[in-house]
C-alpha positions in Angstrom: 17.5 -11.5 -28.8 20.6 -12.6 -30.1 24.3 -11.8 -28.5 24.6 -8.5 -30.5 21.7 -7.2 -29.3 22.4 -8.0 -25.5 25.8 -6.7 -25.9 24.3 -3.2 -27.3 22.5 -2.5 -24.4 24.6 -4.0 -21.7 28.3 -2.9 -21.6 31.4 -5.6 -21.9 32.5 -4.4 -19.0 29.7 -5.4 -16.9 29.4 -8.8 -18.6 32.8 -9.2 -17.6 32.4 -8.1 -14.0 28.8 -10.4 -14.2 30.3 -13.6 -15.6 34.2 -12.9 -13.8 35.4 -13.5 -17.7 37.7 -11.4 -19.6 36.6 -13.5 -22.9 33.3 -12.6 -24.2 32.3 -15.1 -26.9 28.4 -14.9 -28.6 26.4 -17.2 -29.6 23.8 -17.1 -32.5 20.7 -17.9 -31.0 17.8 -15.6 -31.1 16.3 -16.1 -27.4 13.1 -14.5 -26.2 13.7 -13.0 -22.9 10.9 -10.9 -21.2 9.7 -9.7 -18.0 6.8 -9.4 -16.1 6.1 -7.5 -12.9 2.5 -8.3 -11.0 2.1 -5.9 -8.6 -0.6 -5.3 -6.1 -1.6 -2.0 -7.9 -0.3 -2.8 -11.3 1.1 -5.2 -13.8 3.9 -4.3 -15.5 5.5 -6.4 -18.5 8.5 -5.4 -21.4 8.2 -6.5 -25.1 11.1 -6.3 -26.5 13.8 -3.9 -27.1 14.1 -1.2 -30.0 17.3 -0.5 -32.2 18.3 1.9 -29.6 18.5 -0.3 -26.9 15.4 1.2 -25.3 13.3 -1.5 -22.9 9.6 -1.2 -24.4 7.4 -1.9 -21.2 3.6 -1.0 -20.7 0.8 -1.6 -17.9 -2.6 -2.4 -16.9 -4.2 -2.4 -13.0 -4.2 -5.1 -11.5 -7.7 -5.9 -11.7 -9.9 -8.6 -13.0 -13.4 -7.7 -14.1 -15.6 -10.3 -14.8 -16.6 -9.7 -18.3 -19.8 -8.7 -19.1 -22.5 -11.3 -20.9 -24.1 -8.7 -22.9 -23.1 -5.8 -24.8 -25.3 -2.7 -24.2 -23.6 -0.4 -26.1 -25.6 -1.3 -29.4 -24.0 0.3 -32.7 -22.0 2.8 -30.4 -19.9 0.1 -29.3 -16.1 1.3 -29.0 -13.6 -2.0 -28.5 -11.8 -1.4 -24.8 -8.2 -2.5 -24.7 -8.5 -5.3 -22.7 -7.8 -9.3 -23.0 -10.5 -11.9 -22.4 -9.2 -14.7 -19.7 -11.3 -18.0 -19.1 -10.4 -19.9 -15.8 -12.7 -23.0 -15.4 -15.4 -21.7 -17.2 -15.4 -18.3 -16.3 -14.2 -15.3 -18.3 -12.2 -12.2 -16.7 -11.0 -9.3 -18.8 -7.7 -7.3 -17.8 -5.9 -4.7 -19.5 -5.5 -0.9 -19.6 -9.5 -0.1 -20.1 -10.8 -2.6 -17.6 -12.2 0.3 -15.3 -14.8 0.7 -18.3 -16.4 -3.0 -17.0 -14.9 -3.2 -13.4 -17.8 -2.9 -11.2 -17.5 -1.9 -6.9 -16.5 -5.5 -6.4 -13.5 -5.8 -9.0 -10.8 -4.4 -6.7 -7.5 -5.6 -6.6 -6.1 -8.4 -4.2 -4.3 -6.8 -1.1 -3.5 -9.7 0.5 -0.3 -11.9 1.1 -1.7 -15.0 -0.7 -2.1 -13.1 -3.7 0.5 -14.8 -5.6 -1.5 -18.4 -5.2 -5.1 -16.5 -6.6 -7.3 -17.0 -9.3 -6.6 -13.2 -10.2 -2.7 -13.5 -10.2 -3.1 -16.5 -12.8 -5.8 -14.5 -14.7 -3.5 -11.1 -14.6 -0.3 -13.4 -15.8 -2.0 -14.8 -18.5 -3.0 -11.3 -19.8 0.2 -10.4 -19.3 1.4 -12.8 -21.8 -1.2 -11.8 -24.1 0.2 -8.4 -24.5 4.0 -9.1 -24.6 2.6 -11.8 -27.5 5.1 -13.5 -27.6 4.6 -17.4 -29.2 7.9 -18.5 -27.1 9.9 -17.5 -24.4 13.2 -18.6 -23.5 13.4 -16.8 -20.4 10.8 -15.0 -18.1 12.0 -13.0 -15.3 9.1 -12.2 -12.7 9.3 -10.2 -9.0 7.9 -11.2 -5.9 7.2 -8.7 -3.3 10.0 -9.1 -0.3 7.8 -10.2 2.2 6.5 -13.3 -0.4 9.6 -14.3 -2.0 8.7 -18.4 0.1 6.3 -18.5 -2.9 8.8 -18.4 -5.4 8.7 -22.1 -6.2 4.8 -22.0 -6.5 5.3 -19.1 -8.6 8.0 -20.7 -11.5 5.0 -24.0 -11.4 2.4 -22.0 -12.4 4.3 -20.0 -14.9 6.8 -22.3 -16.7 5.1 -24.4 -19.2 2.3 -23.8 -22.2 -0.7 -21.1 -21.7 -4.1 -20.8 -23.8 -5.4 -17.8 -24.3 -8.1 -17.2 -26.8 -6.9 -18.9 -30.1 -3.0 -18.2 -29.0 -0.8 -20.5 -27.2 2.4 -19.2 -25.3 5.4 -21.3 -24.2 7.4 -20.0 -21.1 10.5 -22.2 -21.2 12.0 -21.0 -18.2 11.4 -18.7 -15.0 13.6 -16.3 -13.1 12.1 -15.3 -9.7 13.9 -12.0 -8.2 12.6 -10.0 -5.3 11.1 -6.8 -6.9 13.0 -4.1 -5.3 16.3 -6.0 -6.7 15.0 -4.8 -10.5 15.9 -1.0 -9.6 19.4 -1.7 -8.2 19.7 -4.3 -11.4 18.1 -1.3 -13.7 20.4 1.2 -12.2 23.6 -0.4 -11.7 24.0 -2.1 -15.3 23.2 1.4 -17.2 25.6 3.4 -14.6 28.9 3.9 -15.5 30.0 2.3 -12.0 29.2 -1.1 -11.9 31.8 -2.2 -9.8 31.2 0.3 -7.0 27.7 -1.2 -6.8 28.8 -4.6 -6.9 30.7 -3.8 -3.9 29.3 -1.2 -1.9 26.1 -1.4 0.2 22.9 0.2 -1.1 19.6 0.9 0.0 16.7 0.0 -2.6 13.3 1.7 -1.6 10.2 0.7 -3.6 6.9 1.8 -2.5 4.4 -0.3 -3.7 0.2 -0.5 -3.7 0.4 -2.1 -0.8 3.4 -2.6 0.9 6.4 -0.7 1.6 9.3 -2.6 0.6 13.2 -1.8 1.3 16.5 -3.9 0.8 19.7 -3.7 2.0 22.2 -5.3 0.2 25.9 -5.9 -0.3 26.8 -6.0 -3.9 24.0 -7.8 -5.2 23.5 -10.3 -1.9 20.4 -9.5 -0.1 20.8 -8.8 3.8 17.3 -10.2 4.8 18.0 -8.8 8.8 17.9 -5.2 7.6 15.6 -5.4 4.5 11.6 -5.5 4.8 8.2 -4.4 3.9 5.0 -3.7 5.8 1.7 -2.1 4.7 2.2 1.6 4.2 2.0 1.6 0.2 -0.1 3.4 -2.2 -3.0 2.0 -0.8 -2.1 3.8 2.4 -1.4 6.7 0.8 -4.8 6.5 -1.3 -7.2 5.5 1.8 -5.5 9.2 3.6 -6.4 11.3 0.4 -10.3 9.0 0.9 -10.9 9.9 4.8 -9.5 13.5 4.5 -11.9 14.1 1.4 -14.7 12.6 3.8 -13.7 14.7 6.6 -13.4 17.6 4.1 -17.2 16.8 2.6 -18.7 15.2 5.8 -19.9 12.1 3.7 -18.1 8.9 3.4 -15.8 9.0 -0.1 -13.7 5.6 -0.7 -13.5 5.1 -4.2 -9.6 4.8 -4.1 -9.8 3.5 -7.9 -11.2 6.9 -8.7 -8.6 8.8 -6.7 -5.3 6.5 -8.0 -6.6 7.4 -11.6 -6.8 11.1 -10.5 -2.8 10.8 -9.6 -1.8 8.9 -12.8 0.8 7.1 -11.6 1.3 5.8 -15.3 3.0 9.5 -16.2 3.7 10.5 -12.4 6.8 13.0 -12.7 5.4 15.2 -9.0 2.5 16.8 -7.7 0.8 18.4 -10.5 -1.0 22.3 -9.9 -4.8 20.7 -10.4 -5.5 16.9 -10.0 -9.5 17.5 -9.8 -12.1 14.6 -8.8 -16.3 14.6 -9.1 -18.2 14.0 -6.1 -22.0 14.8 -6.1 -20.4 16.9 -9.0 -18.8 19.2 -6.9 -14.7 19.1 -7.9 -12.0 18.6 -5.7 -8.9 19.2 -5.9 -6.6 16.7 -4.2 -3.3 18.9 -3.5 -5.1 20.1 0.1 -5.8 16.2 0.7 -2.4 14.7 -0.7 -0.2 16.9 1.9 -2.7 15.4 4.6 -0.5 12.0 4.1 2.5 12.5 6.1 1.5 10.8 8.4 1.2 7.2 6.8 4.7 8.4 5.2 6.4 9.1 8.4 5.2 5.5 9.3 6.8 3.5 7.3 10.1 5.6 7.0 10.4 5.1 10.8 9.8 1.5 10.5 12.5 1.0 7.8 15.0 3.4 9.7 14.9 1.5 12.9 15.0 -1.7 10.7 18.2 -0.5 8.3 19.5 0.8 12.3 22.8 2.8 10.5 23.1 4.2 7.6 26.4 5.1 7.7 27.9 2.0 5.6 25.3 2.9 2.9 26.9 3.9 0.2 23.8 5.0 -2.1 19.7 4.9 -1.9 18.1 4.1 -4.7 14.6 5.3 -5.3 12.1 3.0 -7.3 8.3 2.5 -7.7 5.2 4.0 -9.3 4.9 6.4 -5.9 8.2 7.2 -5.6 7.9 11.0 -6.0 5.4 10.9 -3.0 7.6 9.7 -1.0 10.8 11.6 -2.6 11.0 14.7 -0.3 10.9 12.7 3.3 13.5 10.0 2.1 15.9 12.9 1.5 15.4 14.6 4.8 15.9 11.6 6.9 19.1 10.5 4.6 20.3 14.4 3.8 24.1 13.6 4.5 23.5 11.4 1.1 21.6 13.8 -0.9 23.8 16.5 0.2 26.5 13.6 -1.8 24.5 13.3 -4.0 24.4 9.4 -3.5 20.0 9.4 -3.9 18.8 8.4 -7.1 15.1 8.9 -7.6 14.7 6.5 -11.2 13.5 8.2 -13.4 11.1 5.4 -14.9 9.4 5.1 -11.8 6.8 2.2 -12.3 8.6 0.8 -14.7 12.3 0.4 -12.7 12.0 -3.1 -11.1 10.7 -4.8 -14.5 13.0 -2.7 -16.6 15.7 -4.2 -13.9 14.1 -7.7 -14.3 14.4 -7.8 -18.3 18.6 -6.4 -17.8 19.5 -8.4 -15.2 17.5 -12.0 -17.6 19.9 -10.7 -20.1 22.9 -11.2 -18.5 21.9 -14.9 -16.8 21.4 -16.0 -20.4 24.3 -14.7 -22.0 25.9 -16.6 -19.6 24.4 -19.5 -19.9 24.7 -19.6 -23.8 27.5 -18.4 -24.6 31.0 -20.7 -24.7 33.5 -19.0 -22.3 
């Protein structure tokens, strides 16, 4: 994206404030800048950004299925959106379908060395193959709070040239930013108040598949003694709804891949009237079971509140993540002096807020860097 383009969807006034300049001068170079967010539930990516300044951004689980040898479909066959990965001679597939071909086994990695697997590599790569782009200039990726020491690992397994079928990509450059960072980025740079958040301390809370991660920060400075995460994400949340349908049944239900498709985190905007599951045929409806989680929320806020210890010099929370509506109605009772301010702001993009962030805040680094002050 060239200058123009940057400066259309990023005010002068915060490139000012960003690069402490009161000369703007563009440049003419048409960079590539994209963003990719790997999450333990989901991968997120942009590609690109419309006339209208809108960030175009998309998803697929986080899961790599092994993809299958033979094709039983016969003439019925129907092409799945996915991408076909090889890694040392064997072939994954990712992408939007790939619950058509994952079997029990293909679950997600939920564990803290997920960033150095097989299946992080396998879920970058297809990645890449959907943003399709030949060359990028700059690509901004997140790291969960709790794994931002594997940053360096991270930029050497991403910067450099990628096969993928019969493409080739080119990532010229890495960013590494810890994820919850992308909804203050995301939320700041649109506001109209950049400043105040540059100077004021915020709260970021972004519940993710599997951890629960908070910041604090001071402007845009993270203050690692009051910022966190432990486990108490989606998963959590997902493994409640599972034992309180077994209890419910009396049988033993844990097909959490079943029940996160049932809540649609894609298009979440609150708890829906019906959000029906099959078992033995029988539905069920998951409202009784999803109010049966307080428990696992209550965790986690307690462990963030005595970690944050005051909130008084908070000047505004900032709601991100794919769950974020779950957890929506306890985060404003424990911090109601700010709601009642008006100073919590659930994003409304949700799943999309930290890479949305990532892609803004990549803008700004290179139009510093490439343009002549």
């Amino acid at each position: 994206m060239k200058a123009e383009l940057i400066r259309s969807v990023i005010s002068d006034e915060v490139l000012k404030h960003f690069l402490k300049t009161d000369n703007l001068t563009d440049f003419d170079q048409d960079l590539v800048i994209e963003a990719i967010d790997i999450g333990y539930g989901y991968t997120k990516y942009t590609s690109g950004i419309d006339a209208k300044g809108n960030v175009s951004c998309d998803l697929f689980p986080s899961i790599a299925a092994l993809s299958p040898q033979e094709n039983l479909s016969g003439e019925f066959f129907v092409t799945r959106d996915t991408k076909k990965i090889e890694i040392g001679g064997t072939t994954w597939e990712v992408g939007p379908e790939v619950s058509q071909i994952a079997s029990k086994n293909d679950v997600r990695a939920l564990h803290d060395n997920f960033v150095n697997s097989e299946q992080w590599k396998v879920l970058f790569l297809g990645a890449l193959s959907y943003i399709d782009k030949t060359e990028i200039d700059l690509l901004v990726l997140g790291l969960p709070v709790s794994n931002m020491d594997k940053s360096d690992a991270m930029k050497e397994i991403a910067i450099g040239t990628h096969t993928v079928g019969d493409k080739t990509f080119l990532v010229k450059d890495v960013l590494v930013v810890p994820q919850p960072l992308g909804a203050l980025y995301n939320h700041a740079i649109r506001s109209d108040n950049f400043t105040r958040f540059s100077k004021t301390t915020t709260l970021i809370i972004d519940p993710g598949f599997l951890t629960f991660d908070f910041l604090v920060t001071k402007g845009f400075a993270v203050n690692a003694h009051r910022s966190g995460a432990r486990p108490g994400g989606m998963s959590n949340i997902l493994n409640a709804i599972a034992t309180s349908i077994s209890k419910e049944l009396d049988t033993t239900y844990d097909d959490l891949n079943e029940i996160d498709d049932a809540l649609d985190l894609k298009n979440y905007g609150g708890v829906k009237k019906e959000r029906p599951i099959y078992i033995y045929g029988q539905e069920v409806d998951l409202i009784p079971h999803i109010k049966n989680t307080v428990p696992v929320i209550e965790s986690s806020l307690n462990y963030m509140l005595t970690k944050i210890s005051d909130s008084k010099d908070i000047a505004q929370v900032i709601m991100a993540g794919g769950p974020n509506k779950i957890f929506d109605k306890s985060i404003k009772k424990q911090f109601a002096r700010h709601d009642a301010q008006g100073n919590i702001m659930t994003l409304p993009d949700g799943i999309y807020a930290n890479v949305t962030g990532f892609l803004l805040w990549g803008m700004m680094v290179s139009y510093g860097k490439n343009s002549i002050l």
